[in-house]
Structure formats: C-alpha cells, structure tokens
N, C-alpha and C positions, 0 to 999 in steps of 0.2 A: 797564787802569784808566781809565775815566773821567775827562775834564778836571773839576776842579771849577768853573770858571768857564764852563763849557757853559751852565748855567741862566742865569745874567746874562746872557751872547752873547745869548741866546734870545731875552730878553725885547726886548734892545737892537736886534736885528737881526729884520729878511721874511728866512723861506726863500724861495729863488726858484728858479724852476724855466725855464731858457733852450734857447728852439728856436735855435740858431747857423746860421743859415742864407745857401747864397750869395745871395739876393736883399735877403729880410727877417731880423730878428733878432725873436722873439718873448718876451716876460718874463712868467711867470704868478709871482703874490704869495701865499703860503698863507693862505688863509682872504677872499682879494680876489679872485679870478680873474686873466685875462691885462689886461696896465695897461699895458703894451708894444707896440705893435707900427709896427716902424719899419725903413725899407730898410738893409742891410749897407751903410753907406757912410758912408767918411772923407773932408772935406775937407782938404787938409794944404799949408801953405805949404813948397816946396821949399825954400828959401832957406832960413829960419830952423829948420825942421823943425818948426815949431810946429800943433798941430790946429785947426781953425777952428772946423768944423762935423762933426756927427754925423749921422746919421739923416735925418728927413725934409729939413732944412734942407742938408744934405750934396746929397742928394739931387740936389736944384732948380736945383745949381750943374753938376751933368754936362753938359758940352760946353757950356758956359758960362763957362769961368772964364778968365783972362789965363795966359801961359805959365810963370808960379812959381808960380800955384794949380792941384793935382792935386784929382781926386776918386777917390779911392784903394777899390777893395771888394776888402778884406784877406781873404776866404774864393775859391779859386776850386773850383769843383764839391765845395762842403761840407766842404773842410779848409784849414785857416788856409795861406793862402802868403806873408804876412806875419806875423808875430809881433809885434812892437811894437805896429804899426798895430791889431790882435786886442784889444790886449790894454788898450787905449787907450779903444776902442770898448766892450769889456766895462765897465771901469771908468766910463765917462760912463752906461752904464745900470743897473748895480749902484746908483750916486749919487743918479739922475733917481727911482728908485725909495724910496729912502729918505731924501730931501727933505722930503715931506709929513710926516716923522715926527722930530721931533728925536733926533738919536743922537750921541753923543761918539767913539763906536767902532761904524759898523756891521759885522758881522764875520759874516753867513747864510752856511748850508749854502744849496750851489746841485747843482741836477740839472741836468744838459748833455747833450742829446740830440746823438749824431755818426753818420753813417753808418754802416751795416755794412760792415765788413772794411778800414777804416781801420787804417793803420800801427800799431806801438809807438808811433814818433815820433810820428804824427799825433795821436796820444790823448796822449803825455804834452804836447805842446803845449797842448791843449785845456784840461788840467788845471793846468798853470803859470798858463796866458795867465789864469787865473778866480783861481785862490791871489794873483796878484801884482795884481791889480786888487783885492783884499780879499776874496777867499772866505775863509768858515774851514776847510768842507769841501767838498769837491769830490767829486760822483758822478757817472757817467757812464753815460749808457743807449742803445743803439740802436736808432736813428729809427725802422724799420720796427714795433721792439717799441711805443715811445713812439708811435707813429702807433696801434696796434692796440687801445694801452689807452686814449687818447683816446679812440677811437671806441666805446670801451666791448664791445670783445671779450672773450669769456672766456678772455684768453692763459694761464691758469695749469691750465685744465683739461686732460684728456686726449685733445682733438678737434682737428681741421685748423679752421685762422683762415688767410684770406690777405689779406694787404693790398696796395696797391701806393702808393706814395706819390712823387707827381710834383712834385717841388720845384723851385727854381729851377735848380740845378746839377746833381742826382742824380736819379736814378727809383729806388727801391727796392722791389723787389720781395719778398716772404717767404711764407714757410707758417713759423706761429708754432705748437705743440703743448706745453704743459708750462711756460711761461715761457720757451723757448729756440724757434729759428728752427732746423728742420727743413730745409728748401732755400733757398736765393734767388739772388740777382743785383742786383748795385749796379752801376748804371752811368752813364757822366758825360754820360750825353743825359738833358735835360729842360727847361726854360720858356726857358734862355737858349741855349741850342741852336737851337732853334722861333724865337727874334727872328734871331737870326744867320742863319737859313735865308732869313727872308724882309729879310734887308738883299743877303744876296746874291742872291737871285730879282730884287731891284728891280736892283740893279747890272748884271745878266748880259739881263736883260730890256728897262730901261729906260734902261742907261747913268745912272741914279738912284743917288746918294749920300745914303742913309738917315743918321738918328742910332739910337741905341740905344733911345733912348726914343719915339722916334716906332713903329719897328719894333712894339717891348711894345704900346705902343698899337693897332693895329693887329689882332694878334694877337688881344688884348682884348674889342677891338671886333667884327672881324667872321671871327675865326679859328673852325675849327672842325674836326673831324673826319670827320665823314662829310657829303654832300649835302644844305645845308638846301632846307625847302621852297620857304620864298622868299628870292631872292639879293641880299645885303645891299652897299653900295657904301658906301666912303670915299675921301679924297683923300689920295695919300701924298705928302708934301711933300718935298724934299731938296734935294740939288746936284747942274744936269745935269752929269757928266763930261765932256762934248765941250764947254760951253761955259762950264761953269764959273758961270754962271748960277743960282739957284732955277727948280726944276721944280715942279708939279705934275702926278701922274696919278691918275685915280681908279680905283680897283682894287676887284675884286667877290671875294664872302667864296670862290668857286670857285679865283681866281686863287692865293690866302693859303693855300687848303686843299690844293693843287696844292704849293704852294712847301714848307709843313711834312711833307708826309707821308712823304718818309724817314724822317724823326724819329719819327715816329709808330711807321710801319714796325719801326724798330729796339726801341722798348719792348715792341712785340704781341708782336716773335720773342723778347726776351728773359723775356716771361710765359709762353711756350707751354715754353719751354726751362724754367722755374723746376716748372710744372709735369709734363714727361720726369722730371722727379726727384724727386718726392713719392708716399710711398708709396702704393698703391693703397686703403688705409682712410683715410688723412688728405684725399685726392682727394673718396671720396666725403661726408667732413664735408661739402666745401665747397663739393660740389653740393648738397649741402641747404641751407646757412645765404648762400652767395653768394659773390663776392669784392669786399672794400670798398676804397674809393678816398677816399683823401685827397690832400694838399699841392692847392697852387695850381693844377696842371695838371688837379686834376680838375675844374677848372672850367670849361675848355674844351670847347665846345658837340659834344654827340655821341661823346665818348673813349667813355663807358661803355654807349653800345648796340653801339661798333665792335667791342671788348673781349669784351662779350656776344655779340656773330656769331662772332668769332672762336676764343671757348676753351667755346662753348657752354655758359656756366655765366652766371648770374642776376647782375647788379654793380652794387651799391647805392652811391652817393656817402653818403659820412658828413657827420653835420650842423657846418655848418662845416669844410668839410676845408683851411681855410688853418690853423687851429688847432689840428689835430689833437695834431701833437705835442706842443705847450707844454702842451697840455692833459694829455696823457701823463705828462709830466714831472710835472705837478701833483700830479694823483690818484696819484704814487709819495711825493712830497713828505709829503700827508697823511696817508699811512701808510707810512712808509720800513721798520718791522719786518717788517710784513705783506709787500713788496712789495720787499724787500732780494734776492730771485734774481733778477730782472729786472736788475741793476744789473750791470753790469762793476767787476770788481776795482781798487780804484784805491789811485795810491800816497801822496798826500800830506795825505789825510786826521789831522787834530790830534787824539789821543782825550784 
C-alpha cells in the first residue's frame, strides 16, 4: 500500500538523482538537469570531529591544511570507506539542493548510481548513508547501466550496447542487452591510478615529490594516450628528495604518456577480456553501432582511437561524458515505472 503522504513528500521535495563518485559527486534535480557538480571531499577538524568544508571548498584545502585539519575523500575506488564522513557529505548536498526552494521537510526519492559487482555491504552502506542524510527512498542502479542510459543507448532492447566508463577510481566496462549487463569487468585502475603513476615516474625519475593535485593537473594538461603530433611541455613542480628543497622540471606530454601506460595497458586487457566473453551476435551489434566511452577518462587525449586500434571496432566518446551517469540516473528518475528493471532491488524504501 501506498504512503499516503507520498504526494505532499513530492511536492515538498527534488527527486535527485546522485553519481557518488571517487573524485567528484554529481546531483541531477528532476525537471532541472545536473546543478551539482563538486569534488568527493571532506574537510574535517580532528580534534573536535567537526566538518568544515565540502566539495569545492574542501577541495582547495588538500595538502594545505595544518596538522588537526584532514581532507578526508570518504569513497575509495567507488565505495564508501568511510560512512560517517559519506554520509555527511551526502547530506550537505541533498540540503545545498534544496535551499533554493523553501521546504519544512525535504524528504526526495534519490537514484544512486554504485559500481558493478559491489558488495551486499557496500550497497546497503550506499542506501543508509542516503535514508540517514534524509532520502525517503532510495534506488540504486549500476554505473555502467546508468552510464549507457546517459548516453542515450537503447539498453532495454534486444542488441549488444558497450560502454566503458573511466572514472576516477573504477573503469567499468559492460555489454548491456535487455536492461541487464551480459559480460563486464569493474576494476580499481582509473583517473587516480594515472596521477599516482605519474607522482611516482617523478619520484623514481626525478628524486621529485609531487602533490596530488599538481600530478591531476598534469595529467590534464598534457597526458595523453597514444603519440601527439606535436609535443606538449609543462613544469612539474614539487619537492627535491635529496635536498629537500622546491624543484622544478619540465616534462613533455611523451614523458607523462610513458609514465601512465601501464594503466592504460591494464583497462585495453580488461576490454578485450570483457569482450572473450560476449556472445558472438551481441559482438556483432556492436560492431555496427560502436563502443561508447564515458566518465572523466574519456577525456584523456587519444584513449579512444588506442581502444579502436586495438579491439578493432569504431569508439565514439558520449556528449559530455563526465555526466554521463547523473544524467542516467535522471532520465530513470523521470520515468521510474517505465525504467524500474534497470534498478537493483533495494531494502529501505517507505511505501
């Protein structure tokens, strides 16, 4: 039976539909698009336990702050490793969102995009962490589905869709047929993997002590995947180790592309591997229609002509693919009857 005070909730509360991610946190508003979009990060005073700062402003504070201010990112490789901290963070944007709108009781259904092949544990965290920051209901859908319907695949039909979706902490790879995922591989190489690579290229190279954020930047700037034509130079800044000093060196996009391509490496093998496993008529859908790339990484210069050399099939980046999924999340929001098999079973739903 139906809550009767469903239709008040409704009126009173945004459905919201959240990409929970380890770098950034995305928020799409039903009938507003995405209004969110802000780094996974908690500032937290040790001492008193108290939160400072969220999001960008969190941010700004990494490798910045005195020794009782942490900058805490409560997701590692796209499942919560903190829970408080989660849950903390959800609730500062669940609020930030409905600020603009006077409510006495905001109380939204929210959609939560989480990895594929995530724990029990790790999904009912997901679902607390959202009820106890004030969901009323809580759905739950995985990423690579929520990536494929962003991208405006036809996942409910009866053809091969593949996506790959290179996030900050996961790559997820899929063949999506019917609303359900036919093969894949989730795995915990992706955007911060690729900075970590080139903090220790500078270390092992340069006797160079990078930050986190200089590395990203870097990356960014003049990272890239296969051979540009012409070779791009920055200065990496850090700390020499032998003397303890500030360095700088200027590094060329060869050197960067050098430094991530194990990383690389390991997503190609784990696409060619997703594909040993897909049947041979779902294969050839997606030699016809392509394989599409979202999250952050497909932004990185040349992934998707390397990708296309190497599984011999056509690879379209999706428009926006940092939004992919919230956007997924959305277009399930504004039709939740139509688009209820795509969801995972969840337990704490109020009816």
């Amino acid at each position: 039976m139906k809550n009767p005070f469903n239709f008040i909730l409704n009126r009173l509360s945004h459905d919201i539909g959240i990409d929970l991610g380890t770098a950034n946190t995305l928020v799409y508003v039903k009938g507003k698009g995405v209004v969110v979009r802000e780094p996974s990060v908690v500032a937290m005073n040790k001492r008193t336990k108290e939160i400072l700062a969220v999001g960008e402003e969190a941010k700004r504070m990494v490798g910045r702050t005195p020794a009782h201010i942490v900058a805490i990112r409560p997701l590692v490789d796209g499942v919560i490793s903190d829970y408080e901290v989660t849950e903390q963070m959800l609730k500062y944007f669940l609020d930030k969102v409905h600020k603009e709108r006077f409510s006495l009781l905001p109380r939204p259904r929210v959609v939560v995009g989480i990895p594929y092949g995530v724990t029990e544990v790790e999904r009912r965290a997901v679902e607390e962490g959202a009820i106890n920051a004030g969901a009323r209901e809580v759905y739950l859908i995985e990423e690579p589905i929520a990536a494929a319907i962003g991208a405006r695949l036809p996942v409910q039909d009866a053809s091969g869709n593949m996506i790959i979706d290179i996030g900050g902490g996961t790559t997820e790879v899929a063949v999506i047929s019917l609303g359900g995922i036919v093969s894949s591989r989730s795995l915990r190489v992706a955007g911060d993997e690729m900075n970590d690579d080139i903090i220790k290229y500078a270390r092992e190279k340069f006797n160079l002590l990078l930050g986190e954020r200089t590395a990203e930047q870097i990356k960014i700037e003049i990272g890239s995947a296969v051979p540009l034509k012409d070779k791009t130079e920055m200065p990496m800044r850090g700390r020499d180790l032998v003397s303890g000093l500030p360095k700088e060196i200027i590094v060329d996009s060869e050197q960067i592309r050098e430094a991530i391509k194990k990383s690389i490496q390991t997503i190609i093998d784990s696409i060619r591997a997703t594909m040993e496993e897909t049947p041979p008529e779902l294969l050839a859908d997606i030699m016809d229609k392509g394989i599409v790339l979202a999250g952050g990484g497909a932004l990185l210069r040349g992934i998707d002509q390397l990708i296309a050399n190497e599984t011999n099939t056509v690879v379209h980046i999706a428009d926006d693919p940092l939004t992919c999924v919230v956007r997924g999340t959305g277009i399930v929001l504004e039709d939740l009857d139509m688009l209820s098999d795509v969801l995972l079973p969840a337990e704490f739903n109020i009816r």
